[in-house]
GUTOR-853516 format. One record per residue (C-alpha): z, x, y; residue in one letter; residue number from 0. Coordinates in steps of 0.25 Angstrom, whole numbers, plus 5000, padded with zeros to 4 digits. Each point is the difference from the previous one (the first is absolute). Layout:
REM residues N
pz: Z | px: X | py: Y | aa: a | i: NUM
...
This chain:
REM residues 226
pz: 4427 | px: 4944 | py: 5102 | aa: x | i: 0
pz: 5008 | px: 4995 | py: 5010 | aa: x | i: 1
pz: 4995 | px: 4999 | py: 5016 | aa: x | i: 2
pz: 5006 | px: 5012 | py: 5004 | aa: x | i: 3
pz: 4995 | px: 5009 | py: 4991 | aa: x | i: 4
pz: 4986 | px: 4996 | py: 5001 | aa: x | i: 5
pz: 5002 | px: 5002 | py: 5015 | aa: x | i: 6
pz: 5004 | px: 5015 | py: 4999 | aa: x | i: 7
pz: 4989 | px: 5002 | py: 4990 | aa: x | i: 8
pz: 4989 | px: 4993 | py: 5010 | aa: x | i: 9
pz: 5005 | px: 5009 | py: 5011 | aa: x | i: 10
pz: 4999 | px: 5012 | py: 4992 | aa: x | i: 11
pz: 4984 | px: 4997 | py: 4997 | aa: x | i: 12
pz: 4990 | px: 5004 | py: 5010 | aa: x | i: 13
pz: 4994 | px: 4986 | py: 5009 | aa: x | i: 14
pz: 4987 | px: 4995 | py: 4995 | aa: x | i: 15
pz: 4987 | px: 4993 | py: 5006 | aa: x | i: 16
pz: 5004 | px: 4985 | py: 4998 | aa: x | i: 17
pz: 4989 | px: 4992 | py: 5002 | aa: x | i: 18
pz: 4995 | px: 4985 | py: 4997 | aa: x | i: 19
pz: 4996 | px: 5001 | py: 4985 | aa: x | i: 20
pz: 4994 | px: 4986 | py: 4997 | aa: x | i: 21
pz: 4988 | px: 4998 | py: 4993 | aa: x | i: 22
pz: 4989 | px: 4991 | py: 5004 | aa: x | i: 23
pz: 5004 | px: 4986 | py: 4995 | aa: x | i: 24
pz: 5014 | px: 5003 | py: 5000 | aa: x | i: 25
pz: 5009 | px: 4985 | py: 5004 | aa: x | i: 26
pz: 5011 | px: 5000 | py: 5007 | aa: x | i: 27
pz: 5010 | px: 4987 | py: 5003 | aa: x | i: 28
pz: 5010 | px: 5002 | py: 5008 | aa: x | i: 29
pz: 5011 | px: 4991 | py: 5009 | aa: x | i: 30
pz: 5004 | px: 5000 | py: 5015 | aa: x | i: 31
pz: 5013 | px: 4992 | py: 5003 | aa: x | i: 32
pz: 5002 | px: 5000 | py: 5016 | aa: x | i: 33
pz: 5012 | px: 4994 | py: 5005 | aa: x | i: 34
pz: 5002 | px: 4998 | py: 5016 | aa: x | i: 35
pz: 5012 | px: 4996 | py: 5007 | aa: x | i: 36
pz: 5006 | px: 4999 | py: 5013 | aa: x | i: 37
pz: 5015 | px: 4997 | py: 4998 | aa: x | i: 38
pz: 5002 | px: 4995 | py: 5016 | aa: x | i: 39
pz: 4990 | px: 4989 | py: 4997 | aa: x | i: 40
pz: 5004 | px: 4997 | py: 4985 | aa: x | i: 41
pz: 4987 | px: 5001 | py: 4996 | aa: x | i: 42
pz: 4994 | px: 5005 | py: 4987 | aa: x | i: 43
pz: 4987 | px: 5002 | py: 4993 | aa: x | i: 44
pz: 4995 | px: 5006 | py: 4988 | aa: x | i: 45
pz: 4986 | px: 5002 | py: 4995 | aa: x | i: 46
pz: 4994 | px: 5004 | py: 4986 | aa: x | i: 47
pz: 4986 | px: 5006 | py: 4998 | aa: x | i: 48
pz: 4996 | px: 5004 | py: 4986 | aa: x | i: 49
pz: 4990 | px: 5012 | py: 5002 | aa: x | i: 50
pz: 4989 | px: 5003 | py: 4990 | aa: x | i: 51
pz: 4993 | px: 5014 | py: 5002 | aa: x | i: 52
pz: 4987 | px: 5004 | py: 4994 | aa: x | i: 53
pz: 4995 | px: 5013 | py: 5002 | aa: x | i: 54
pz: 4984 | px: 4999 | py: 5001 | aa: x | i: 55
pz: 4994 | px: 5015 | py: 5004 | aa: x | i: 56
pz: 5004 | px: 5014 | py: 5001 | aa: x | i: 57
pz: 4987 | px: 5007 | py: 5007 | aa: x | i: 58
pz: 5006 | px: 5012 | py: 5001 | aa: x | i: 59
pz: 5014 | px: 5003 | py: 5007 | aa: x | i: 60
pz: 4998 | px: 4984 | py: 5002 | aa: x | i: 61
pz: 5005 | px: 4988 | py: 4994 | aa: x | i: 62
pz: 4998 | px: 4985 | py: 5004 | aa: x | i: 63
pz: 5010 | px: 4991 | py: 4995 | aa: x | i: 64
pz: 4999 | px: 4985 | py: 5003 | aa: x | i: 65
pz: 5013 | px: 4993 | py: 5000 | aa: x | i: 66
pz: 5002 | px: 4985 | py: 4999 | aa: x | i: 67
pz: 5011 | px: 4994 | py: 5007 | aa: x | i: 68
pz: 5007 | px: 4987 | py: 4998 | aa: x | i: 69
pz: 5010 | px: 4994 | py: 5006 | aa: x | i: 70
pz: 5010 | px: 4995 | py: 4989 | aa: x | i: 71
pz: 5013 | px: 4994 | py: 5005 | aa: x | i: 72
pz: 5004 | px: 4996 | py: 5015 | aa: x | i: 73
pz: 5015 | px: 4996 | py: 5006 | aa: x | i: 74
pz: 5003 | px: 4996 | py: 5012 | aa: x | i: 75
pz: 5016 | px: 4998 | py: 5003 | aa: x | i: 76
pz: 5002 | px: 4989 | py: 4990 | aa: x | i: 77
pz: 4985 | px: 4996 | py: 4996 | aa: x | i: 78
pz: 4994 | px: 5005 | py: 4989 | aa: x | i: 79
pz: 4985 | px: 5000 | py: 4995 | aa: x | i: 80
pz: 4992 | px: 5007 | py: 4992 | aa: x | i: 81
pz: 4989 | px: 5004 | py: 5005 | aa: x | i: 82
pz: 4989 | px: 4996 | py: 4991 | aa: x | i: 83
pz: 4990 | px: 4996 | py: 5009 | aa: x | i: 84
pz: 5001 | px: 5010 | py: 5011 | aa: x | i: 85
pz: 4988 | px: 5007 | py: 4994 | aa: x | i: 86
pz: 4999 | px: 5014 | py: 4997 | aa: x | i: 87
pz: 4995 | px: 5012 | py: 5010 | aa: x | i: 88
pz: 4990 | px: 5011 | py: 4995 | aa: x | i: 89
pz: 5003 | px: 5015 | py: 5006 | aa: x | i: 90
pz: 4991 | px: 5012 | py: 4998 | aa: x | i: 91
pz: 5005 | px: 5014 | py: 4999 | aa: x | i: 92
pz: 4995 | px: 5015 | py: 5002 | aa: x | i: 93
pz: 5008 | px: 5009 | py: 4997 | aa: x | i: 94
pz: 5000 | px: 5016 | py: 4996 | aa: x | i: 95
pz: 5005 | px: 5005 | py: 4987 | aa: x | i: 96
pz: 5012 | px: 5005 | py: 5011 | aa: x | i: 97
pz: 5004 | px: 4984 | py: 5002 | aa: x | i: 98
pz: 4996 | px: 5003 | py: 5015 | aa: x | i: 99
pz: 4992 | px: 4987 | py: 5004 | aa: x | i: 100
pz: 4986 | px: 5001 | py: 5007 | aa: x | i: 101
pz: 4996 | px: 4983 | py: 5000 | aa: x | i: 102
pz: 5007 | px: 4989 | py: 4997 | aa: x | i: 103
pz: 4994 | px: 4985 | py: 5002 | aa: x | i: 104
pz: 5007 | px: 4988 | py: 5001 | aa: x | i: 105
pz: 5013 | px: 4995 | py: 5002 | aa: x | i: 106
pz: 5006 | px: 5012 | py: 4998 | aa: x | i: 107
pz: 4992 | px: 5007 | py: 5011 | aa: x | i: 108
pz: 5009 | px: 4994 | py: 5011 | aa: x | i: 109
pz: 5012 | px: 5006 | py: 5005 | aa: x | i: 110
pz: 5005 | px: 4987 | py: 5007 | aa: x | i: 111
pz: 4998 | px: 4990 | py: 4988 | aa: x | i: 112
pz: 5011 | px: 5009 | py: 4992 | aa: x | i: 113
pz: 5003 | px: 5013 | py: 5007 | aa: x | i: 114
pz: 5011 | px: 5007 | py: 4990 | aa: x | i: 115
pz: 4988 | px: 4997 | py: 4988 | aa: x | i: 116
pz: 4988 | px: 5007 | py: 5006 | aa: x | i: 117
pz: 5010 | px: 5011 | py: 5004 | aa: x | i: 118
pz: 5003 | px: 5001 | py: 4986 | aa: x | i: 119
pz: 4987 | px: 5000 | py: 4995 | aa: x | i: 120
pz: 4994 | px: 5012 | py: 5008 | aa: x | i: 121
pz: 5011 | px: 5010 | py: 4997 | aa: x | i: 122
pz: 4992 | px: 5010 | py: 4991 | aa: x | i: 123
pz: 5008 | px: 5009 | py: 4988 | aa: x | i: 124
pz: 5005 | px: 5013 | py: 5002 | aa: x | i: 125
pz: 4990 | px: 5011 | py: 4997 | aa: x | i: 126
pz: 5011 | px: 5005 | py: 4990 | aa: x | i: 127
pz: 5009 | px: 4991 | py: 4991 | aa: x | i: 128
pz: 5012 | px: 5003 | py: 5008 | aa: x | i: 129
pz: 5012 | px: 5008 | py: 4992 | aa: x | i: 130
pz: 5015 | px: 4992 | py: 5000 | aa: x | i: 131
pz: 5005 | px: 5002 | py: 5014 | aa: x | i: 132
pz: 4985 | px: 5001 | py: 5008 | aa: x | i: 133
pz: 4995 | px: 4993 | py: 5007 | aa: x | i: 134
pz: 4987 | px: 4997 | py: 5007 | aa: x | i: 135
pz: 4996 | px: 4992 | py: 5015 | aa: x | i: 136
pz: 4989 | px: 4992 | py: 5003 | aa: x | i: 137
pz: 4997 | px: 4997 | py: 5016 | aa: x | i: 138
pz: 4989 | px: 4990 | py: 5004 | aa: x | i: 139
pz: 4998 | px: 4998 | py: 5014 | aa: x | i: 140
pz: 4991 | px: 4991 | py: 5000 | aa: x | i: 141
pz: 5000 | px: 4989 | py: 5011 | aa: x | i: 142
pz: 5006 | px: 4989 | py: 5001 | aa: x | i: 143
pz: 5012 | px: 5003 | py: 4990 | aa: x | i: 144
pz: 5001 | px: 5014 | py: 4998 | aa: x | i: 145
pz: 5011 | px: 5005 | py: 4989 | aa: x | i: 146
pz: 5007 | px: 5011 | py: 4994 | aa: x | i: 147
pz: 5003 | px: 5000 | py: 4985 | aa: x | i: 148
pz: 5010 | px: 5009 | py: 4990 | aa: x | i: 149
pz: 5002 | px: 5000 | py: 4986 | aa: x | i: 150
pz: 5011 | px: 5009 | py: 4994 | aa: x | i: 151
pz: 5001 | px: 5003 | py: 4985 | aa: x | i: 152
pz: 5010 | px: 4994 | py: 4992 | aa: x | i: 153
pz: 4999 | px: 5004 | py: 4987 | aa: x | i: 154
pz: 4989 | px: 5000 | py: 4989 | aa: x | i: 155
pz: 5000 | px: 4989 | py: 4987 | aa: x | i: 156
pz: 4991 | px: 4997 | py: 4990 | aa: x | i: 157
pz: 4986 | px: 5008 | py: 5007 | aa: x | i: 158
pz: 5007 | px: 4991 | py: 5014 | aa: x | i: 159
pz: 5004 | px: 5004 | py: 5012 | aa: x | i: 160
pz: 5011 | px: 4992 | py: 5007 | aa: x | i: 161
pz: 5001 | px: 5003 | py: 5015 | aa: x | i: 162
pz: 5007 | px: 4995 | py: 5013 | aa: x | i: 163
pz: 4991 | px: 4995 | py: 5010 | aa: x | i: 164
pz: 4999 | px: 4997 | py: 5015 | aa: x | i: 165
pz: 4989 | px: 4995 | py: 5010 | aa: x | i: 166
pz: 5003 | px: 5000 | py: 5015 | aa: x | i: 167
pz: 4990 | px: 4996 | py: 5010 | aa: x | i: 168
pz: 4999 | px: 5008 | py: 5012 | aa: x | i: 169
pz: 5003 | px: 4990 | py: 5011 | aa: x | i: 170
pz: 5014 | px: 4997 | py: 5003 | aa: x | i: 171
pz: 4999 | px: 4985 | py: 4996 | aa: x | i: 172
pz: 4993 | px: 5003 | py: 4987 | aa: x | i: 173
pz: 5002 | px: 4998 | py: 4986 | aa: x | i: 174
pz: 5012 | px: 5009 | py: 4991 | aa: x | i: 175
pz: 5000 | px: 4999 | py: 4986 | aa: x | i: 176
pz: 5007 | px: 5007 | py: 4990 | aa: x | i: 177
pz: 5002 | px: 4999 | py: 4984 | aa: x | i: 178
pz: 4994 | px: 5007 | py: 4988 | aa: x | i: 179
pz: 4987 | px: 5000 | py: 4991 | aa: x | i: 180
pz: 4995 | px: 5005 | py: 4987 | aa: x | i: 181
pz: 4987 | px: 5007 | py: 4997 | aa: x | i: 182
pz: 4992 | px: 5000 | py: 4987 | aa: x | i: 183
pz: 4997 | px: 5018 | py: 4999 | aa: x | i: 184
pz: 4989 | px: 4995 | py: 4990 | aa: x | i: 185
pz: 4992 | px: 4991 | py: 5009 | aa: x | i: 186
pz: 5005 | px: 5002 | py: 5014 | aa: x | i: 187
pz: 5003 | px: 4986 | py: 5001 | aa: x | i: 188
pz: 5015 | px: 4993 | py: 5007 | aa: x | i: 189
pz: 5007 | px: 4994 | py: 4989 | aa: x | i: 190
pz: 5008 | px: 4994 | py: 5008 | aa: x | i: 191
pz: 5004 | px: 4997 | py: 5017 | aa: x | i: 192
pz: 5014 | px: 4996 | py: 5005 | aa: x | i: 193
pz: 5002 | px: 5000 | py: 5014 | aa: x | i: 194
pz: 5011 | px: 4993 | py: 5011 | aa: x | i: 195
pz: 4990 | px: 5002 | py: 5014 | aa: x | i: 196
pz: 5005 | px: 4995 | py: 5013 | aa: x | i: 197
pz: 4990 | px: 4994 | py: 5012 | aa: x | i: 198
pz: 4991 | px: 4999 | py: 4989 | aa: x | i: 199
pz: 4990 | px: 4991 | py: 5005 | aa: x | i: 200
pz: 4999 | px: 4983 | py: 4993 | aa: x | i: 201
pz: 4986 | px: 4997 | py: 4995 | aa: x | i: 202
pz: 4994 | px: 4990 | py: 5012 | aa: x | i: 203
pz: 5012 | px: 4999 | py: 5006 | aa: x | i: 204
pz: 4993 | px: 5005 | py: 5014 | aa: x | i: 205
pz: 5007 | px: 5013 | py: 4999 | aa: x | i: 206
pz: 5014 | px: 4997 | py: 4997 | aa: x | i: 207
pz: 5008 | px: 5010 | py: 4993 | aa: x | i: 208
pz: 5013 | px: 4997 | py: 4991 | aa: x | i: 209
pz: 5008 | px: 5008 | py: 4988 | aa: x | i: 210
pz: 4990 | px: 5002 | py: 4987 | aa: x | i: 211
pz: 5003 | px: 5003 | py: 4986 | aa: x | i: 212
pz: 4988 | px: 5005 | py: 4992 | aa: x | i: 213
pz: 4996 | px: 4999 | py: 4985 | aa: x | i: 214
pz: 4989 | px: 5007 | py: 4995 | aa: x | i: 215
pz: 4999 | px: 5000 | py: 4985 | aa: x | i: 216
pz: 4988 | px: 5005 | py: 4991 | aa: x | i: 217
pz: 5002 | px: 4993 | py: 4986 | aa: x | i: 218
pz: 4988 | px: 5004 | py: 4991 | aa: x | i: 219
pz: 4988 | px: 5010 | py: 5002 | aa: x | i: 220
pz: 4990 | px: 4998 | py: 4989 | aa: x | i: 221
pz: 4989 | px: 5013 | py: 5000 | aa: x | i: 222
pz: 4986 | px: 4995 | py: 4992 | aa: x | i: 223
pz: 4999 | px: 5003 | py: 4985 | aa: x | i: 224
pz: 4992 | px: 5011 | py: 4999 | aa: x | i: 225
């Protein structure tokens, strides 16, 4: 079948509940590439995490997933290293069945160590799998970075959905990012994140804004033998 046709056939279907479907010990790994330039001042940087989820509880309409983070490769202008001993961060989740975050623990937690990921993180799923040609809006304004974010359908493949995707703070100065994702229908879960942001805001860099390109890649998701 080719794109099209699975397109008009999902939009002829009636939306569904989609919801996070992951068993408890279910491991996820997963790669964020970020890469911040400011073009005036011919600087570059680019940053790899490798992610590695594991889903510990689901009491109730509630899962707790702990994601290890570790910083994998760093590039400034022309120096390269890789980042081996940086040491890794440890990041608890709550989270509904919804994706709409209720706690969130470490690094992650602040907006101003890397603004456009915790944005990312706390926009929950539509109630609905949404039907080619929806789309769905999440607003969070929450102080001091409030946002706006839309997703519009694409089309459906292989039990994905591909969307475009947008996040605009609510300040005049803030960030604007656009690009496109894919969901897993089965599990809930982004398969993958590519955005281009502007004034997105430079991890320590004292709240300097520049141009970023984002990667967000899940590679494997293991679900325990039963």
């Amino acid at each position: 079948m080719n794109p099209l046709y699975l397109s008009l056939l999902l939009a002829q279907t009636e939306a569904k509940p989609l919801t996070l479907t992951l068993p408890v010990g279910t491991k996820i790994t997963a790669e964020l590439e970020l890469v911040f330039e400011d073009k005036a001042d011919e600087f570059t940087m680019t940053t790899r995490d490798s992610f590695v989820t594991v889903v510990e509880k689901l009491e109730g309409e509630h899962y707790t997933l702990q994601h290890k983070i570790t910083p994998t490769y760093l590039k400034i202008d022309e120096l390269e290293r890789k980042s081996d001993n940086m040491g890794a961060a440890d990041v608890t989740e709550k989270r509904t069945r919804f994706g709409v975050v209720t706690e969130l623990d470490g690094t992650l937690a602040d907006p101003n160590a890397n603004l456009l990921i915790a944005q990312l993180w706390s926009i929950p799923l539509p109630r609905s799998a949404p039907k080619v040609g929806s789309d769905w809006t999440f607003e969070d304004n929450r102080q001091p970075h409030p946002f706006r974010f839309t997703g519009l359908v694409k089309y459906e493949l292989e039990g994905r959905i591909v969307f475009d995707t947008s996040v605009q703070g609510l300040f005049s100065n803030t960030l604007k990012a656009k690009g496109t994702a894919v969901l897993d229908l089965a599990t809930g879960w982004p398969m993958r994140i590519e955005l281009k942001a502007q004034n997105a805001l430079v991890p320590g860099g004292e709240r300097e804004r520049m141009n970023l390109a984002l990667r967000y890649e899940t590679t494997s998701i293991e679900k325990p033998k039963s």
